[in-house]
C-alpha positions in Angstrom: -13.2 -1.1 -6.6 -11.1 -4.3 -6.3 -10.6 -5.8 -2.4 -6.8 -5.6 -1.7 -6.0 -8.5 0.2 -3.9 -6.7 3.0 -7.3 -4.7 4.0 -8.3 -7.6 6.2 -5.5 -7.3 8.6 -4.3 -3.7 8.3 -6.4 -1.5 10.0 -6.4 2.7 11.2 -7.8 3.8 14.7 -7.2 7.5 15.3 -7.6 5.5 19.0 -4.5 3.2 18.2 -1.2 4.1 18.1 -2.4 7.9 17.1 -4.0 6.8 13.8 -1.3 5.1 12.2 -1.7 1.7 10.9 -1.2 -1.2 12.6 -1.9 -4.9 12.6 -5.6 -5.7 13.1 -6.4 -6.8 16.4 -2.9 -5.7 17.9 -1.0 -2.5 18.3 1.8 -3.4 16.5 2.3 -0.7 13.5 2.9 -1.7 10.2 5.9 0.4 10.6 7.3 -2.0 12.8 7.1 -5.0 10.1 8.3 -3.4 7.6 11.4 -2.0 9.5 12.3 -5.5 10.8 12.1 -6.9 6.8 14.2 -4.3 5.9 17.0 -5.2 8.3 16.4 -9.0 6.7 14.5 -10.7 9.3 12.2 -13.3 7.7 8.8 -13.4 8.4 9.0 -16.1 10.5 11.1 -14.9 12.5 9.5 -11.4 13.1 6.3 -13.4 14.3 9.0 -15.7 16.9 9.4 -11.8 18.3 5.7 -10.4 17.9 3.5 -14.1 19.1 0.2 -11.4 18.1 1.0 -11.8 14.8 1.0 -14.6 11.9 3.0 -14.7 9.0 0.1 -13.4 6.7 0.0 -10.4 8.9 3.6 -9.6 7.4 3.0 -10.2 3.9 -0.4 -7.8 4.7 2.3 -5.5 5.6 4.3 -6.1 2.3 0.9 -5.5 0.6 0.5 -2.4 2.5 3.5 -0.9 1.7 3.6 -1.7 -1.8 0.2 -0.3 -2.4 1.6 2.8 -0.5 4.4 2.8 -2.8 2.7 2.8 -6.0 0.5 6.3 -5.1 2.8 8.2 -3.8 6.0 9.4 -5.4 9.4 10.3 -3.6 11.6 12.8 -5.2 15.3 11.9 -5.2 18.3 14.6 -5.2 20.1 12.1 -8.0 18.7 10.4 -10.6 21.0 7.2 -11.8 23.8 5.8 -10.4 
């Protein structure tokens, strides 16, 4: 099995944040990351608000999430435009 990058810095402690996972080292959820890129906050910027984390944290995040994305499929109620 290939190493992901993003396993380095994503991590899941049922005593964290109730299992979900977060930024290693911080309790900062992945969640949390992901929601601020999708409102358009740059990287940078999300670590000017959360000092814990550096900007390969985020793209970790991105890595995450995209990984997540791939196994897991999310019916929709329309297909097309």
């Amino acid at each position: 099995m290939q190493h992901s990058p993003w396993r380095d810095r994503i991590v899941s402690d049922p005593l964290v944040c109730h299992g979900r996972a977060c930024i290693r080292g911080t309790r900062i959820p992945v969640s949390v990351v992901l929601d601020n890129l999708a409102v358009g906050q740059a990287p940078e910027a999300i670590v000017a608000s959360y000092p814990s984390l550096a900007v390969e944290d985020v793209h970790a995040a991105m890595q995450y999430a995209a990984e997540l994305a791939r196994e897991r499929v999310i019916p929709f109620d329309h297909v097309g435009t």
